[in-house]
Each structure stands twice: as structure tokens, then as C-alpha cells.
ZAFI-229223 format. One line per 2 residues: their letters; for each residue x negated, y negated, z of N, C-alpha, C. Coordinates in steps of 0.1 Angstrom, whole numbers. Example, Ala and Ser with C-alpha at 12.3 -4.5 7.8 and 13.67 -1.06 7.14 Angstrom:
# ZAFI-229223
as> -132/57/78/-123/45/78/-132/33/78 | -128/22/71/-137/11/71/-129/0/79
***
This chain:
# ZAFI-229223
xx> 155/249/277/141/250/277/135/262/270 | 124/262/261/117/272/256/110/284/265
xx> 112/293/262/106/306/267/96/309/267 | 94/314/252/82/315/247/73/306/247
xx> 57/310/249/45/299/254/41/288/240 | 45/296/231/43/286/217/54/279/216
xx> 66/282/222/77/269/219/72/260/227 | 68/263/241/69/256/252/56/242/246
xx> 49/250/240/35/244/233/43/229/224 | 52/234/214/58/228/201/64/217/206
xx> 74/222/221/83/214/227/74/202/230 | 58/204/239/50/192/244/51/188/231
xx> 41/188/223/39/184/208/49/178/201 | 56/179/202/67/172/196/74/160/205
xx> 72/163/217/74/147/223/64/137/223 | 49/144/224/40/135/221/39/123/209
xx> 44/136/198/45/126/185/53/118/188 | 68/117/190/82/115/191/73/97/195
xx> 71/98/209/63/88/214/53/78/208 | 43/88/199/34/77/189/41/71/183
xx> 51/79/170/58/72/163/65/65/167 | 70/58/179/81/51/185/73/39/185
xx> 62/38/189/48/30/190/46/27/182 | 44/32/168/39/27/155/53/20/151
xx> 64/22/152/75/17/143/77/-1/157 | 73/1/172/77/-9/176/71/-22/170
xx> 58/-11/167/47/-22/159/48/-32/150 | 56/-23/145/62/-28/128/77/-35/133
xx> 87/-37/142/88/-49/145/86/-57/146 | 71/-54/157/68/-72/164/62/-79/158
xx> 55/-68/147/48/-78/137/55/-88/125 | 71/-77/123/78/-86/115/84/-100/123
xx> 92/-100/134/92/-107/142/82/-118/145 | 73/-115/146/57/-127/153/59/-132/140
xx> 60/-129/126/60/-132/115/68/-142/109 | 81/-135/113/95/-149/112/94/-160/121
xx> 85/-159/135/86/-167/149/76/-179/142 | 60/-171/136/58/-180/131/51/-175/116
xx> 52/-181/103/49/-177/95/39/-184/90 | 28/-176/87/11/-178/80/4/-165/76
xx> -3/-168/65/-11/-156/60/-12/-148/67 | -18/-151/81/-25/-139/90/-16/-131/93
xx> -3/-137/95/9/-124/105/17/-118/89 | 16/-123/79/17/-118/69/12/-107/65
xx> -3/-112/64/-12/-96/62/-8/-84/74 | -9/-90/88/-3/-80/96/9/-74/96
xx> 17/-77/93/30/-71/88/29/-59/80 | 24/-68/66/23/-54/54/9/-44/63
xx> 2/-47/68/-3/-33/74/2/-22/82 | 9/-31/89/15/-20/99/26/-11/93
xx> 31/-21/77/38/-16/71/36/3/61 | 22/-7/58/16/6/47/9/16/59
xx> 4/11/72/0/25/79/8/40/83 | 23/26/83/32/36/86/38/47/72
xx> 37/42/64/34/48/51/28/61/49 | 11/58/56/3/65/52/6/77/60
xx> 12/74/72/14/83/82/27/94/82 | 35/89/68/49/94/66/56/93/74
xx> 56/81/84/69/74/89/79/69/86 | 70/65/74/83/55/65/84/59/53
xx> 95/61/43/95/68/31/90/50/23 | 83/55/10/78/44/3/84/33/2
xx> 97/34/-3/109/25/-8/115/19/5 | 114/25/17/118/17/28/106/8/27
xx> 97/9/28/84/1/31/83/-7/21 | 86/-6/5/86/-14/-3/100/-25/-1
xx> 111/-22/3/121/-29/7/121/-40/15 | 112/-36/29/105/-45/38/95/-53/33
xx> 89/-51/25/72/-59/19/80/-70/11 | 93/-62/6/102/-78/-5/106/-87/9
xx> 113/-80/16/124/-92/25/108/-100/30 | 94/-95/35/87/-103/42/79/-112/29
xx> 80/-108/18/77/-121/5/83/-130/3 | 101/-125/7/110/-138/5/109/-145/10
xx> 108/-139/29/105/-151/40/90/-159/34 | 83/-151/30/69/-163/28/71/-170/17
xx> 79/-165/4/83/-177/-3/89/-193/2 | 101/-189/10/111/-198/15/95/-207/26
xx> 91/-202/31/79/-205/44/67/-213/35 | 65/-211/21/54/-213/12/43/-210/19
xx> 41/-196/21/33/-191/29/26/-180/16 | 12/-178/13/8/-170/0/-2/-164/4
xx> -7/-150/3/-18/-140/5/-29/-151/-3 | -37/-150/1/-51/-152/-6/-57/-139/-15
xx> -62/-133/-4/-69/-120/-7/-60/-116/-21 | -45/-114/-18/-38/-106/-30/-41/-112/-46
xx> -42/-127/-43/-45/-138/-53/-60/-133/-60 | -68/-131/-53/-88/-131/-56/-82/-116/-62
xx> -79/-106/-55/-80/-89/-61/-71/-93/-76 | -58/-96/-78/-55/-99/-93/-62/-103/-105
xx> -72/-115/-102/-76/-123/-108/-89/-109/-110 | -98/-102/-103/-105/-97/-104/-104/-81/-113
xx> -92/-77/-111/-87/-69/-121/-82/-73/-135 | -78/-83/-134/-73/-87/-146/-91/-93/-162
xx> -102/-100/-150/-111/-100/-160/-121/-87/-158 | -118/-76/-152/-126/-64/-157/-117/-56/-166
xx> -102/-56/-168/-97/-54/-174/-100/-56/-191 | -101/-68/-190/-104/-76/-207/-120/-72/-213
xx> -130/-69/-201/-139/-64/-205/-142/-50/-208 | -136/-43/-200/-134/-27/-204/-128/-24/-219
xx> -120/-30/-221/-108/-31/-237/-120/-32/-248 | -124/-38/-247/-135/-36/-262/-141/-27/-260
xx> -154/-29/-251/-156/-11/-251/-149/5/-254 | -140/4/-251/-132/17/-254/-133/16/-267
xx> -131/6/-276/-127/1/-290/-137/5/-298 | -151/6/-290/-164/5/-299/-166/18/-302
xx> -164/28/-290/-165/43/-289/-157/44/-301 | -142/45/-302/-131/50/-307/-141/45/-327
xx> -144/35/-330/-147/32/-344/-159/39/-340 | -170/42/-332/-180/53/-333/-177/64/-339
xx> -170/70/-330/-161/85/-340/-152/88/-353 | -150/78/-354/-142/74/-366/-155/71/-380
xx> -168/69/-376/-178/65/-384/-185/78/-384 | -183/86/-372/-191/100/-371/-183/111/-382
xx> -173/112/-377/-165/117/-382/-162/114/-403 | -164/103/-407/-163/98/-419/-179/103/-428
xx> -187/103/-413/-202/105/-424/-202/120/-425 | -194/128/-414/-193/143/-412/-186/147/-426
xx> -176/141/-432/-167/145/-440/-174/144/-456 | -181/131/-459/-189/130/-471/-201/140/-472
x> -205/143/-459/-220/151/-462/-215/168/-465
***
């Protein structure tokens, strides 16, 4: 047992955590679990959240969490089970993408025209 009043402090503090995190990771079981028990978008989405919270929280190093996000895409392949949401956000980056691209294009021969009338005058 700690002596000192700040170990004794560190000692509570550190089981408290010990505790959340045991919480957050059972999480991330049951969610994978309820997932394989039954499989649908919704316990899908709940999965990868509890996945990426744990993430955010540095419980889980990235590549563990990305390791898990594959095994629960396989199961929803095998299940033909497919994000929506993930489907709409692609499709919406990909046509602001194609619009942004010319623009950059216009600037870039702007300067190139600036620069050419700079050099003749």
C-alpha cells in the first residue's frame, strides 16, 4: 500500500480507470457478439462505434481496431449485411471531389497567364 498521500491518490485513480476501461472493452464484446447472434446494419454500426470510441479513448491501438472492423465486414459480407450511411458518405465525396478538380485547374492556368503577361511586359 502507498504511503505517500499522492500515491494513495494515483493508487484510487488508477483503479477507477482500470474499471471504466474494463467497461468500455466489455462493450466492445457484446456488441460484437449481439452482432454475430444477430446480424443487421444497426448492430453493425454499433460495433464499429464502440470500436472507434475505444480508439478515441486509446484503448485500443488503431490496427487492433482496424483488424476487428475487417473480421466484422467479413461477417457482414458472408451475412449480406451493408452500411447504408458508409454507401451515401462515398458517393458524396467522390462528386465533390470531381467538382473541386477543375477549379484548382482554373487558378493554376490563371498564374501561368499572370505570370506570361508579367514576363512580356
Amino acid at each position: 500500500m502507498p504511503i505517500i498521500k499522492s500515491a494513495k491518490k494515483a493508487a484510487r485513480q488508477a483503479e477507477k480507470r482500470t474499471k471504466h476501461n474494463a467497461e468500455i472493452k466489455k462493450a466492445i464484446k457484446a456488441a460484437f457478439k449481439e452482432f454475430e447472434k444477430n446480424p443487421s446494419t444497426k448492430t453493425l454500426a454499433k460495433a464499429q462505434s464502440e470500436i472507434d470510441k475505444a480508439v478515441k479513448k486509446d484503448l485500443l491501438d488503431k490496427n487492433t481496431a482496424s483488424r476487428r472492423k475487417a473480421k466484422l465486414h467479413e461477417l457482414a459480407k458472408k451475412a449480406n449485411v451493408k452500411l447504408e450511411k458508409l454507401a451515401k458518405k462515398v458517393e458524396a465525396k467522390k462528386t465533390t471531389a470531381k467538382k473541386a478538380a477543375p477549379a484548382k485547374a482554373t487558378k493554376a492556368e490563371a498564374k501561368k497567364t499572370q505570370s506570361k503577361a508579367k514576363k512580356t511586359a
